[in-house]
C-alpha positions in Angstrom: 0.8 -12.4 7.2 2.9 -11.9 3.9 1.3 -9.7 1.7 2.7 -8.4 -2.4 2.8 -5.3 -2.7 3.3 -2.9 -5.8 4.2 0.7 -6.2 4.0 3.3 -8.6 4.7 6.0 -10.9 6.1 8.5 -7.9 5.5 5.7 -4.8 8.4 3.7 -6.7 10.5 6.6 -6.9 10.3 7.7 -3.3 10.5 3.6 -1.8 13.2 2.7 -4.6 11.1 -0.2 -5.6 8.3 -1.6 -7.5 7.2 -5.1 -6.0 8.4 -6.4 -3.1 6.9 -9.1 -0.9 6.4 -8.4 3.2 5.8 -10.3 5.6 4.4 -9.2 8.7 4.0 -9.7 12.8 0.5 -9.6 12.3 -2.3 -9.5 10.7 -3.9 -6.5 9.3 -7.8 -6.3 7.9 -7.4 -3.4 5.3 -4.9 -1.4 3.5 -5.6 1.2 5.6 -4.5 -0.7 8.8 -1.5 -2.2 6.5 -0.5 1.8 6.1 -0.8 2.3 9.9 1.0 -1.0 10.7 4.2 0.1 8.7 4.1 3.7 9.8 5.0 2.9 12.9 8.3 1.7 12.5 9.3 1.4 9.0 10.4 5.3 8.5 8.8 8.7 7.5 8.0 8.0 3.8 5.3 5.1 5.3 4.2 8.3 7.7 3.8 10.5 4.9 1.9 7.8 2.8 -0.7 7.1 5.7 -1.0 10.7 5.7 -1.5 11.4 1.7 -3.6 8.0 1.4 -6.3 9.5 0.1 -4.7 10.9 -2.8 -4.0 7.5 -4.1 -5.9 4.9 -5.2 -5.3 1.2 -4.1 -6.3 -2.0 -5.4 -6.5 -5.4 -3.7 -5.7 -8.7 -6.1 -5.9 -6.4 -9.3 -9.3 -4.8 -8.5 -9.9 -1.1 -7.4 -10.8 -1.1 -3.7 -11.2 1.4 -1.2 -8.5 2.0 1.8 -11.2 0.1 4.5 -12.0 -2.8 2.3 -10.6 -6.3 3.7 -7.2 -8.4 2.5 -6.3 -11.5 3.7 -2.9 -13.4 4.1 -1.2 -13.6 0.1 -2.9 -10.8 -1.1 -1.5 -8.5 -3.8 -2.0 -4.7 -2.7 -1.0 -2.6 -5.4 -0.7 1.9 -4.5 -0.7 4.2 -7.4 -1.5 8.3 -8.3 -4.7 8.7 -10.0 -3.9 8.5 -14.2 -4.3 11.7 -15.8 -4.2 12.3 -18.7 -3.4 15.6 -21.3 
């Protein structure tokens, strides 16, 4: 399954990039399961993430979507910080 995905704000800070395109083992069925997948073996900053998901917002294929809605193979998952505003 390959999947785009985009970070940003502090996300791109802390994973030193923006847009990068994985491909992985399996399939997953939600961002959510996409978080847990890379948790497991991709380092403590994916652990963290998983962990913090719900302070973030995600969108799949440049709409806002919830951390149990579906993706499919060539998706684009973008993972941002609320915008605030002053």
């Amino acid at each position: 399954m390959k999947l785009k995905l985009l970070f940003f704000a502090s996300l791109r800070e802390r994973f030193g990039f923006s847009y990068k395109e994985i491909t992985l083992a399996k399939d997953v069925k939600s961002p959510e399961e996409f978080l847990q997948l890379m948790s497991l073996g991709a380092g403590e900053d994916w652990i963290k993430l998983l962990e913090d998901k719900n302070l973030y917002k995600v969108a799949i294929n440049q709409n806002l979507a919830s951390w149990g809605d579906g993706i499919n193979d060539g998706d684009e998952l973008a993972i941002f910080p609320p915008i605030t505003g002053g």
